[in-house]
N, C-alpha and C positions, 0 to 999 in steps of 0.2 A: 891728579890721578897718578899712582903707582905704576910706573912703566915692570917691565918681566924681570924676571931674578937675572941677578948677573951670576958669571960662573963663580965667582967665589963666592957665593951664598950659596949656591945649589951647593958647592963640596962641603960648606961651612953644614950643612943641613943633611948632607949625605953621612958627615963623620958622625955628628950627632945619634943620628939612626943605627948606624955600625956600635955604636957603645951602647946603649940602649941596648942592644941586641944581644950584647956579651954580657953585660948587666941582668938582663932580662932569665938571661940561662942558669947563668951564675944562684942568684937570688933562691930560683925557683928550686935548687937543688937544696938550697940550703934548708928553706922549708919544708919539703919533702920529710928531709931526716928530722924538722923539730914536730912535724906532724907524728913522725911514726915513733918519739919517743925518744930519740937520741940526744947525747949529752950534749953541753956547750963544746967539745971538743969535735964531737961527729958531727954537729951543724958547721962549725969551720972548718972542716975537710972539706965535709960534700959542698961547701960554698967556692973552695979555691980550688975542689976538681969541677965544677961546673963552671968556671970563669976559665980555668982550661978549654974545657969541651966547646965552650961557646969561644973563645977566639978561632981552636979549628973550623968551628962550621961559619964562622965567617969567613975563615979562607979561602973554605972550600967554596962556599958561595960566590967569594969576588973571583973563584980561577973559573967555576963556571959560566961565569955571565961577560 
């Protein structure tokens, strides 16, 4: 039988989540702009300003909780 996570798996699982998360924001911006027609140049903006936006709202996240 598997005894409980230990804490370095729980952080190891927590960080995961936190990138994921930036990742997740990141991505979805870029899609956005290749949805609405924008060039290879405006999909790598909106991607590296949503990989911005998504580390602030991770921060904001981890100073709220």
């Amino acid at each position: 039988m598997v005894g409980p996570a230990s804490q370095e798996d729980k952080r190891e699982a927590m960080n995961r989540l936190k990138v994921a998360i930036v990742l997740l924001v990141g991505v979805s911006a870029g899609l956005v702009a290749f949805s609405s027609g924008g060039s290879l140049l405006h999909v790598a903006v909106a991607v590296g300003a949503g990989l911005v936006l998504g580390v602030a709202l991770l921060a904001y996240l981890i100073r709220i909780t």
